[in-house]
C-alpha positions in Angstrom: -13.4 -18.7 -3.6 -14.5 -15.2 -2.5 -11.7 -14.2 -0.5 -8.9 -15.6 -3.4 -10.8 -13.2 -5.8 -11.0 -10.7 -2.7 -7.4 -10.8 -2.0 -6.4 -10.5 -5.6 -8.6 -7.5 -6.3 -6.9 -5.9 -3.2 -3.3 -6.8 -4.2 -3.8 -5.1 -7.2 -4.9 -1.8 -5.7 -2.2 -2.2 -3.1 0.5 -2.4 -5.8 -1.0 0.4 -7.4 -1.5 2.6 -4.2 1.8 2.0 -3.7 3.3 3.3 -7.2 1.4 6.2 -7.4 3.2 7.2 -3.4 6.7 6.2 -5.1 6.4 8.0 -8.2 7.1 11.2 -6.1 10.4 10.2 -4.4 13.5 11.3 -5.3 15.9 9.0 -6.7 18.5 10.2 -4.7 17.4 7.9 -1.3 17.6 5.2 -3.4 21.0 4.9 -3.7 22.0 6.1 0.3 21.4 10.0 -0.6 20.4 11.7 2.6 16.7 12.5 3.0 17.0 14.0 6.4 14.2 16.6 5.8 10.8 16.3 6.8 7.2 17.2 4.6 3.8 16.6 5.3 1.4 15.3 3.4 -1.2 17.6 2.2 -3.9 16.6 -0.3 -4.6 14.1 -2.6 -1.2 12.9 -1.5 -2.6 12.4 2.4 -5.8 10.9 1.0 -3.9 8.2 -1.1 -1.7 7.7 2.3 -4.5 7.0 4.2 -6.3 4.7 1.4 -3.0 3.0 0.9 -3.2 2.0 4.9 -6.2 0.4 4.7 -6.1 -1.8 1.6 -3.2 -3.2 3.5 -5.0 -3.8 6.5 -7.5 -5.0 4.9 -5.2 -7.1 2.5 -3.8 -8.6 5.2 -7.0 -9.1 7.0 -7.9 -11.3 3.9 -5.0 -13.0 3.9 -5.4 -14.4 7.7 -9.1 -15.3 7.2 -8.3 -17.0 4.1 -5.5 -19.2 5.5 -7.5 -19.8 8.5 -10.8 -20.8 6.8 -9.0 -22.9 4.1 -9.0 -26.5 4.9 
């Protein structure tokens, strides 16, 4: 019961970590534009990188422990 409420809680920040990184792309690659150039991340924009990484880990860590506990 705690890891369905767990896993939820982290799919929801996942989703949202991962809107906030694509808000800043340009629309352009999305339709086979050529993004060829390379730029670091700096900032709040590394930070939300980073954070982004491990609610997936994490998500997925869930995830496995739930489907391996559940009987």
């Amino acid at each position: 019961m705690i890891l369905d409420i767990l896993q939820v809680v982290l799919a929801i920040l996942l989703t949202g970590a991962i809107l906030l990184q694509a808000r800043g792309t340009n629309v352009g690659l999305a339709f086979g534009g050529d993004g060829s150039f390379y730029r670091t991340r700096r900032g709040i924009e590394k930070k939300l990188h980073i954070a982004t990484v491990v609610i997936a880990i994490l998500f997925f860590a869930t995830a496995l422990t739930n489907s391996l506990f559940t009987f």
